[in-house]
N, CA, C and O of each residue as an XYZ file, in Angstrom:
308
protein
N       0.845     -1.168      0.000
C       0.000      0.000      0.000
C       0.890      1.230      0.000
O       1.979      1.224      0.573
N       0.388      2.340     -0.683
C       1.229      3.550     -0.754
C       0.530      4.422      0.034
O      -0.683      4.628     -0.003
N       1.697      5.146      1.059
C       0.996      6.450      1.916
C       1.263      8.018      1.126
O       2.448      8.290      0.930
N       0.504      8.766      0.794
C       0.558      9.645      0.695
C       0.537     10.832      1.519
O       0.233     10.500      2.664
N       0.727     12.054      1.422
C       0.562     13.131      2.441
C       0.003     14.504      1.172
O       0.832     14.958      0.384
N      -1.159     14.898      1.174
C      -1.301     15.748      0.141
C      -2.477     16.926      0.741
O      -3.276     16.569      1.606
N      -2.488     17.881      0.373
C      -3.195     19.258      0.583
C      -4.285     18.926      0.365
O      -4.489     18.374     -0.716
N      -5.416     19.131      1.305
C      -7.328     18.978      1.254
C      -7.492     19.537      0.173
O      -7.909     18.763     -0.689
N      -7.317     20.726     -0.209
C      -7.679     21.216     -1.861
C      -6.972     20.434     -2.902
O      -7.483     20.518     -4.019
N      -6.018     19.765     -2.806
C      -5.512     18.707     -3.893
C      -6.399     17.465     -4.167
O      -6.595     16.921     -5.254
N      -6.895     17.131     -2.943
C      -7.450     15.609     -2.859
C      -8.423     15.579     -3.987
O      -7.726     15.137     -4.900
N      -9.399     15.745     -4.386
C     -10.493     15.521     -5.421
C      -9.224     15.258     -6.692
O      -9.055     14.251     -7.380
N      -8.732     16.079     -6.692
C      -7.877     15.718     -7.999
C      -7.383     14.314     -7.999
O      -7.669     13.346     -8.704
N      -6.374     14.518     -6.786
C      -5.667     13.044     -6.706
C      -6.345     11.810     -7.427
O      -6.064     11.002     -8.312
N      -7.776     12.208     -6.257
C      -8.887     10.810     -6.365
C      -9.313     10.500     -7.243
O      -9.475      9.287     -7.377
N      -9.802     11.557     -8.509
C      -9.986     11.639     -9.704
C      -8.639     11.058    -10.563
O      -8.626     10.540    -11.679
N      -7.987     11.216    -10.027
C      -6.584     10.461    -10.869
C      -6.672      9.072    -10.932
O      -6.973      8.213    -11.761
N      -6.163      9.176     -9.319
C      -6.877      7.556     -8.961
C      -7.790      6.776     -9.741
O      -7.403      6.028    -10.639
N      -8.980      6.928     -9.428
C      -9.927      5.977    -10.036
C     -10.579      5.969    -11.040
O     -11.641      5.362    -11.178
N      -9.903      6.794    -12.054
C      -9.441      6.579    -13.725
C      -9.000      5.681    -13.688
O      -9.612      4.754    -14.219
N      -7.690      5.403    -13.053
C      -7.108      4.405    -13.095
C      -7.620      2.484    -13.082
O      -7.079      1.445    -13.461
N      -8.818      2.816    -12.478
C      -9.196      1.264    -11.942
C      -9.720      1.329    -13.379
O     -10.242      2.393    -13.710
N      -9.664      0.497    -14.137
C     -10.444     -0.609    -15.047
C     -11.564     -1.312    -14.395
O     -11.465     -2.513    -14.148
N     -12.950     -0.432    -14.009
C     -14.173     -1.602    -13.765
C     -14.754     -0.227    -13.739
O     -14.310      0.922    -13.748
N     -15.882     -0.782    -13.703
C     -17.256      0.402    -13.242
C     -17.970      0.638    -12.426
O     -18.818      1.528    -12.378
N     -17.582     -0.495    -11.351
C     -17.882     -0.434     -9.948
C     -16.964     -0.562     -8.916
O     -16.186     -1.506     -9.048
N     -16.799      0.333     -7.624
C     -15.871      0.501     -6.897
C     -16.449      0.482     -5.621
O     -17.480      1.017     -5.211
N     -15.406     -0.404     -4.914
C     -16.024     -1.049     -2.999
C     -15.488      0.064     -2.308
O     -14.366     -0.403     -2.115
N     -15.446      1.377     -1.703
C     -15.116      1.957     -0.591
C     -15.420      1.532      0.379
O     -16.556      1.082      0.526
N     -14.494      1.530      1.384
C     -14.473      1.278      2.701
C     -14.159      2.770      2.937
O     -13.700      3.570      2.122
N     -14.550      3.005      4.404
C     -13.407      3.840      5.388
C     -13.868      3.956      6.575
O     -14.961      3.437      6.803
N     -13.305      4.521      7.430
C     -13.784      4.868      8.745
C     -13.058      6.062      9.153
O     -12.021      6.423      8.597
N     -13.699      6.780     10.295
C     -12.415      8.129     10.505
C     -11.832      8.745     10.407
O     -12.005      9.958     10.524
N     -10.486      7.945     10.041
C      -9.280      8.078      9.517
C      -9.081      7.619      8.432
O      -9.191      8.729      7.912
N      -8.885      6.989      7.606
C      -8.680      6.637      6.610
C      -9.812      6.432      5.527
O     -10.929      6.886      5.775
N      -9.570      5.747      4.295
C     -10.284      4.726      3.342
C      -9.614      3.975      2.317
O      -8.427      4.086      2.011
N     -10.719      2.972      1.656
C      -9.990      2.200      0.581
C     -10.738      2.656     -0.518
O     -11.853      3.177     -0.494
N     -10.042      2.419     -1.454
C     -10.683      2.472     -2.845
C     -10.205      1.149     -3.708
O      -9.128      0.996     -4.284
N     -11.642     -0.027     -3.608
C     -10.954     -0.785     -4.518
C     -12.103     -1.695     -5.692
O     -13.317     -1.510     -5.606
N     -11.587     -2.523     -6.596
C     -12.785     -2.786     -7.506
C     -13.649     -3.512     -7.039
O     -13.362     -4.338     -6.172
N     -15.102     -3.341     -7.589
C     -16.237     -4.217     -6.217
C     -16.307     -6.070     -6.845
O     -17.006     -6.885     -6.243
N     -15.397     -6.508     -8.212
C     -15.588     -7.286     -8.490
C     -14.744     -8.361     -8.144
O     -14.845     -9.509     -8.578
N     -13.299     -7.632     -6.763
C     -12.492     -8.634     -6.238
C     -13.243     -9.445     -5.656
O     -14.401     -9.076     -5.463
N     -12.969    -10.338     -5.351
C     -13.946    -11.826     -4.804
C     -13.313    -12.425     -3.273
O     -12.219    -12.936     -3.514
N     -13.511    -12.483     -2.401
C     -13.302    -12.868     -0.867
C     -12.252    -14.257     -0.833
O     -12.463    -14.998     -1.792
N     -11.761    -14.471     -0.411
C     -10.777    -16.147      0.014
C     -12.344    -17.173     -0.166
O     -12.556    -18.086     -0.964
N     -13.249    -16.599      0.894
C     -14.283    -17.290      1.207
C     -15.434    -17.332      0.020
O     -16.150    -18.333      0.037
N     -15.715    -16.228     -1.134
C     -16.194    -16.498     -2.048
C     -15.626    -17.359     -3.662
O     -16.080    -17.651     -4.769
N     -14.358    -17.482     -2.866
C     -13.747    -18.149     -4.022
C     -13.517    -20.118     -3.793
O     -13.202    -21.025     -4.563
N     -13.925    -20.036     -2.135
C     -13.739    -21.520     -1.961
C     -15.251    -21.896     -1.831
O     -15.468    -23.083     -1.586
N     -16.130    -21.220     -1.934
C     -17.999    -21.452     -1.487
C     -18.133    -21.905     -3.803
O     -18.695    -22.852     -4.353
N     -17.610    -21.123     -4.221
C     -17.950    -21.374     -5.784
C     -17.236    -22.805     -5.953
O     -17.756    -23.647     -6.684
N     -16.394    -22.990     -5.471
C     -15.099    -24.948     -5.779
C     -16.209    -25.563     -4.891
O     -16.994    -26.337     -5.438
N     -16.344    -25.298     -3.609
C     -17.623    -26.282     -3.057
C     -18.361    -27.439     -3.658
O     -19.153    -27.028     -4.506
N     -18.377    -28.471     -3.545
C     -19.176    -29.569     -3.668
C     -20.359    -29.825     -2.635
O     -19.981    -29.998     -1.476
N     -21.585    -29.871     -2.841
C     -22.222    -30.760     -2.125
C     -22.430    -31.787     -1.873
O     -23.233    -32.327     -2.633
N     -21.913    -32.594     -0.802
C     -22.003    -33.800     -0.962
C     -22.648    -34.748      0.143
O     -22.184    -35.860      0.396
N     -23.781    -34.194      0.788
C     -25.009    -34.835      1.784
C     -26.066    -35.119      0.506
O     -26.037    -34.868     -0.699
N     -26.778    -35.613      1.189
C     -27.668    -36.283      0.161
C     -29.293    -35.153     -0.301
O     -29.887    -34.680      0.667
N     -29.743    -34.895     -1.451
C     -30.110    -34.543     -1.889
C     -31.434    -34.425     -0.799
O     -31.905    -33.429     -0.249
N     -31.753    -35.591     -0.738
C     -33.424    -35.516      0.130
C     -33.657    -34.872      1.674
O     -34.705    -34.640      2.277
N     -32.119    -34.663      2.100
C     -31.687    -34.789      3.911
C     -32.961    -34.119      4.610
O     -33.441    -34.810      5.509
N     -33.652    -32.789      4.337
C     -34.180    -32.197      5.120
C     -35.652    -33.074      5.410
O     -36.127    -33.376      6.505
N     -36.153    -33.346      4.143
C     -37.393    -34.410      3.594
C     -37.279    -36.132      4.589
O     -38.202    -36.780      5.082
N     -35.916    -36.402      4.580
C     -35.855    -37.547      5.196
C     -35.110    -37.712      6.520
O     -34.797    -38.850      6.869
N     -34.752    -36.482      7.411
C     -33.947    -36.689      7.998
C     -34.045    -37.300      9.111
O     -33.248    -37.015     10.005
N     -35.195    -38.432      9.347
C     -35.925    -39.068     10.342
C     -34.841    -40.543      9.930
O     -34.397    -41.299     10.794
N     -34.665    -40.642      8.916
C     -34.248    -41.589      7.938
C     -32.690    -42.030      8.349
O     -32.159    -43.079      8.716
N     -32.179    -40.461      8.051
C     -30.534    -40.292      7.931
C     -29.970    -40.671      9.252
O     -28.967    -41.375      9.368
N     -30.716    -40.132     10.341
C     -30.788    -39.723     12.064
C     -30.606    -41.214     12.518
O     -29.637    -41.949     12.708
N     -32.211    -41.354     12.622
C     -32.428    -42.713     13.038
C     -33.117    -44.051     12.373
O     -33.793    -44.923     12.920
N     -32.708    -43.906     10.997
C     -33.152    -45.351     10.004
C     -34.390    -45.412     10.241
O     -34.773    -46.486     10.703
N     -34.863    -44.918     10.142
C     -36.906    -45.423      9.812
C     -36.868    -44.920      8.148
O     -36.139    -44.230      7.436
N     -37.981    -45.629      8.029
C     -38.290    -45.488      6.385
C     -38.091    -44.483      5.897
O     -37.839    -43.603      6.720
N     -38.082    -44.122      4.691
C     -37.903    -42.636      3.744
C     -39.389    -42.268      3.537
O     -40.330    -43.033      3.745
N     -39.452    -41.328      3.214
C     -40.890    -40.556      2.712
C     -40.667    -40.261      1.619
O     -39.561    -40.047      1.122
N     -41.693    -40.217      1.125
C     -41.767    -40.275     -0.636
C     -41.717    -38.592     -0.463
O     -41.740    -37.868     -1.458
């Protein structure tokens, strides 16, 4: 990450520099307080990238039969 130090009447410019720069058309700000981020809204999470590889692999009927799965009594149609 790069720190800058720049004049309140400069900033719009800067920012305008800035986010020319991003290639997308949608942008995630964060900030709080003190600071912020500026970044593209189409980066994807650790956690949205291992939920998409995900397999399901319980059985299709579980909620319908779970009398079944639990404690072996018959299935329901």
């Amino acid at each position: 990450m790069k720190n800058l130090v720049v004049n309140k009447d400069r900033i719009q410019d800067l920012l305008t520099e800035y986010i020319a720069c991003i290639n997308t058309d949608k942008l995630r700000v964060e900030f709080n307080e003190d600071s912020f981020i500026v970044q593209p809204a189409e980066q994807s999470s650790v956690l949205d990238i291992l939920s998409s590889q995900a397999e399901d692999l319980g059985p299709e009927d579980m909620s319908a039969n779970v009398d079944h799965y639990l404690y072996n009594l018959p299935k329901r149609k």
